[in-house]
N, C-alpha and C positions, 0 to 999 in steps of 0.2 A: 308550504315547504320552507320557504324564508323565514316563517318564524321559529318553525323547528330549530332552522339552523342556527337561527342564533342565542336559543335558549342551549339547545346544545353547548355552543361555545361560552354563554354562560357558565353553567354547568362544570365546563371543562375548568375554565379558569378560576372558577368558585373554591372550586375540590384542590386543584393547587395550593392558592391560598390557604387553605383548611388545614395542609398537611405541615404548612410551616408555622402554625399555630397551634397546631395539635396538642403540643404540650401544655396547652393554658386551658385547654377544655376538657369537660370529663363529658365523656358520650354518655348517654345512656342506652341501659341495654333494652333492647326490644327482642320480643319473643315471635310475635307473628309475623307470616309470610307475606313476601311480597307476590301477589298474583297480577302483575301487570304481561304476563308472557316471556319476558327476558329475564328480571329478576327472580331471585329464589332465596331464599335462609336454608343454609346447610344446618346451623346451628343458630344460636340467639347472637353469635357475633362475625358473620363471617356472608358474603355473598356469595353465591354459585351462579358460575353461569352455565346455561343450558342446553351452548352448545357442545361446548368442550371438556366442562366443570370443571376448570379452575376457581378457584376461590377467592375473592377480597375481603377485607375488613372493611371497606367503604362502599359505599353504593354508588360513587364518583366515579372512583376505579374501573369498578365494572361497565360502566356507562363507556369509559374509553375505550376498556379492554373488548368489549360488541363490535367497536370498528375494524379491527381485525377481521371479524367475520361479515361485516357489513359491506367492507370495502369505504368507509367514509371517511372523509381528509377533509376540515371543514377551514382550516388556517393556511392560506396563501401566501406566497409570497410576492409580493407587488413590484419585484425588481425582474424576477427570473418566472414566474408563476409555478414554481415547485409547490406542490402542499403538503399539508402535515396535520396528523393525527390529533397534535395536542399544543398550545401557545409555545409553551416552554422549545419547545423543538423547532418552533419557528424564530423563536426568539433569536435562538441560538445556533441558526442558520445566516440570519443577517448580517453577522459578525463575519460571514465571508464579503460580503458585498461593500460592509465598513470600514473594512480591514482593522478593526478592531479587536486587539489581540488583552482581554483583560486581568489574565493570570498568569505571572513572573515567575521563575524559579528563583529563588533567594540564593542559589549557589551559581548561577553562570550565567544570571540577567534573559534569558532566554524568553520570548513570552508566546502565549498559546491562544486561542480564541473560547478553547472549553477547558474545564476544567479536570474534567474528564484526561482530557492531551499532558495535559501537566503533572496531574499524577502517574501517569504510565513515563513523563518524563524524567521524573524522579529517580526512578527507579534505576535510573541510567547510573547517578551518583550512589542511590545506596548496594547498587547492585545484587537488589533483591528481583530474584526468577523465581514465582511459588506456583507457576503452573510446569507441572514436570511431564513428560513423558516416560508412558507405562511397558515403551516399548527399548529406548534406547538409551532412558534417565535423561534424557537433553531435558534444559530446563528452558523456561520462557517468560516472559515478563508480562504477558497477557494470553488470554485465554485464547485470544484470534488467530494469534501466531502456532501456538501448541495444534488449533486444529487443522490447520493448514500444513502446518508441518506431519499431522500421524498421516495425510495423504499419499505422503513418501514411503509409510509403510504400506498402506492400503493399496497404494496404487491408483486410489480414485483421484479421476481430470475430469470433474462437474462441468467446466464452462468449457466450451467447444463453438470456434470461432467459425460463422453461418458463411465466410466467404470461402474455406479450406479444408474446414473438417479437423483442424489442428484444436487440439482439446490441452485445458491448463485446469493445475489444479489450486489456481487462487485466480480472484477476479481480476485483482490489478493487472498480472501478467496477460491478460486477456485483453485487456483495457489496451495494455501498452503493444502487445500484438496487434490489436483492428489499427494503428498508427500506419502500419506496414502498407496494409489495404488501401487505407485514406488518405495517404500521403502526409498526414497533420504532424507537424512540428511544434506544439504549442508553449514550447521553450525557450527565449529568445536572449542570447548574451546583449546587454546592454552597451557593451564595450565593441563589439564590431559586428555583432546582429546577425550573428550565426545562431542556426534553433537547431533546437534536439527534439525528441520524440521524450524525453524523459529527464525529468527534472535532475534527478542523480548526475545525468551524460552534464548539464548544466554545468550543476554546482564543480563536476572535474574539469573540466573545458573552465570556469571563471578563475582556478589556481595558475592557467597559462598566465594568465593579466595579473594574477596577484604576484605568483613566484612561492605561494604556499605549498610548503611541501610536508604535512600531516607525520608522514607515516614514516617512520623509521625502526632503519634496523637495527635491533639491542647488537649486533654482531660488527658491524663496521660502519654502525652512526651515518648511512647513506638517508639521503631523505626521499620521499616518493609522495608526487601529489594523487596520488590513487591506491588503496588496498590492495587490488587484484597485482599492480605493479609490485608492492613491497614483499606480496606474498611468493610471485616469480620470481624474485629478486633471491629470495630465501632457500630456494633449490641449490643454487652456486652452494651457499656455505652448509646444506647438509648433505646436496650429493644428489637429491631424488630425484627421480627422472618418471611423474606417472602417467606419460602417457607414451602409449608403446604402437608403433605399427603391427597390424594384424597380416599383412604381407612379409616381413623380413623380423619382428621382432625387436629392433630399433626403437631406443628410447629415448625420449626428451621433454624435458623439462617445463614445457608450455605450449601450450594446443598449436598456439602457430607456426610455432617448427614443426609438429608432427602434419599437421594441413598442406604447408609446405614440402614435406617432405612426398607426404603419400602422391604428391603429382608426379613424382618419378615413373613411380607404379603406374599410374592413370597416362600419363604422358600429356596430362591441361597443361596449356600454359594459359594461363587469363589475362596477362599482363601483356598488352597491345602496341610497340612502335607507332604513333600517328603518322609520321615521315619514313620511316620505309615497311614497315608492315611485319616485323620481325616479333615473332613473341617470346615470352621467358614467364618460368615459372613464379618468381616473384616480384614483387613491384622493386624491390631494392636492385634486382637485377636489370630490371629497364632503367631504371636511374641511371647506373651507369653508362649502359648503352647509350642514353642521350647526350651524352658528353659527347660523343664520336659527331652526331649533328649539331652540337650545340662550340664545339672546337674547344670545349671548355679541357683546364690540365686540374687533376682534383689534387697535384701539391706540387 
């Protein structure tokens, strides 16, 4: 079984090589069949496999491509013991554990670990989207994003978290939902060692310590260290208000005045007095309230 295995990974690594040398070799063509049971010739240039008949041009290939059906992952990884199909893959997993980032974008020094990452980061600058959607023209800059997005038309939520039943229809928001469950924070500010559940929450929590403010409004040049902020910010100056109470019809301009607001209706207050037990609908409201304990005058 050992030696299989590691003629196998021969094998694998062989046909790698082969394929970046391809161009200095001329194959020759053969005509008869492979009858070892996996392999097949569809034709004098081309391998079948038998269980799915997909086709290669290599016999290496197919030799990979059987793992699929095999189930075999013969390349480990001796830091984390993840395995992998093929070197290359492992290769190019290590680069997390090295923190070796080996390909730069030549326009904003940016670096990536694959290369793979870098071209899809390009794309940022040339602002090419060539996967489009067939439903609503949205355009997208990789293929992953286009299918996760037509789910929004579909309607399909594949991943469905085994502690609630709460179903998503991409994996990361599922990843970043089981956080809720687990408690795990694995995001950790440097600067005063508050964690988040989500690198994102990070990177807007590290502009408190920087004072970076990204986002601005073409309308009155206000700065904002977060998107979602510049984009509430941008209702003032056109008016819209889209989110409406389904009790009285009342509109406003970001979720958490209408959250705020529907407590009317509901009659929550969530917001708790520790020292005399009094509640209010929102925390700004207890704020004040604690000045009355706290003897504090706010001018």
């Amino acid at each position: 079984m050992v030696g299989e295995r590691t003629s196998l990974k021969d094998l694998i690594e062989e046909n790698e090589r082969s394929k970046e040398e391809e161009h200095h070799v001329k194959i020759e063509e053969k005509t008869h069949l492979q009858t070892d049971g996996i392999l097949k010739r569809k034709d004098k240039n081309r391998f079948n496999c038998t269980q799915c008949g997909k086709s290669f041009g290599r016999k290496g290939d197919l030799k990979i491509h059987m793992m699929i059906h095999t189930g075999e992952i013969p390349f480990t990884c001796t830091q984390c013991g993840k395995n992998f199909s093929i070197s290359s893959s492992l290769n190019q997993h290590m680069l997390i554990h090295t923190g070796e980032k080996p390909f730069t974008c030549t326009q904003c020094g940016k670096s990536f670990s694959q290369l793979s990452s870098l071209n899809l980061h390009m794309m940022i600058h040339t602002g090419e989207k060539p996967f489009t959607c067939p439903q609503c023209g949205k355009s997208f800059n990789c293929s992953s994003n286009l299918n996760q997005h037509m789910r929004i038309h579909t309607g399909e939520k594949p991943f469905t978290c085994n502690q609630c039943g709460k179903s998503f229809n991409c994996l990361t928001h599922l990843n970043q939902h089981m956080r809720i469950h687990t408690g795990e924070k694995p995001f950790t500010c440097t600067q005063c060692g508050k964690s988040f559940r989500q690198s994102s929450s990070l990177n807007q929590h590290m502009r408190i310590h920087t004072g970076e403010k990204p986002f601005t409004c073409t309308q009155c040049g206000r700065g904002f260290n977060c998107l979602s902020n510049l984009k509430q910010h941008l209702r003032i100056h056109t008016g819209e208000k889209p989110f409406t109470c389904t009790q009285c019809g009342k509109s406003f301009n970001c979720s958490s005045h209408l959250n705020q607001h529907i407590r009317i209706h509901t009659g929550e207050k969530p917001f708790t007095c520790t020292q005399c037990g009094k509640s209010f609908t929102c925390s700004s409201h207890l704020n004040q309230h604690m000045r009355i304990h706290k003897a504090e005058k706010p001018f």
